[in-house]
C-alpha positions, 0 to 999 in steps of 0.5 A: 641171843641172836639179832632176830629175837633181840629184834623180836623183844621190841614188839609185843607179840599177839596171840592171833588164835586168842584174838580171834577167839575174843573177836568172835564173841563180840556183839555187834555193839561192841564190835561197831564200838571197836570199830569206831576207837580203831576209826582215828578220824570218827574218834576225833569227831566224837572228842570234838562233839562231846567238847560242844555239847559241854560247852552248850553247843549242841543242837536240839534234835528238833532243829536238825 
């Protein structure tokens, strides 16, 4: 095998024609969700904002 595809092997390759596909048929919902898991820092505060809200830290809406 030559170094090229043993290089190759390392990666997973993605079919992009499939992924097109699969992103085409997304809601805008599940496209805004995407979004925001592919967004490192808005996962981060969401992590953070459910960890206050466990511990009771959540603001009432009426106070905002």
């Amino acid at each position: 095998m030559s170094k090229a595809l043993k290089e190759m092997d390392k990666y997973e390759l993605v079919n992009l024609e499939r992924l097109a596909y699969l992103l085409k048929g997304l809601s805008p919902a599940e496209l805004e969700t995407l979004e925001i898991l592919l967004d490192k820092e808005a996962s981060i505060t969401i992590s953070q904002s459910l960890k206050e809200l466990e511990q009771g830290k959540g603001i009432p809406i009426e106070e905002w």
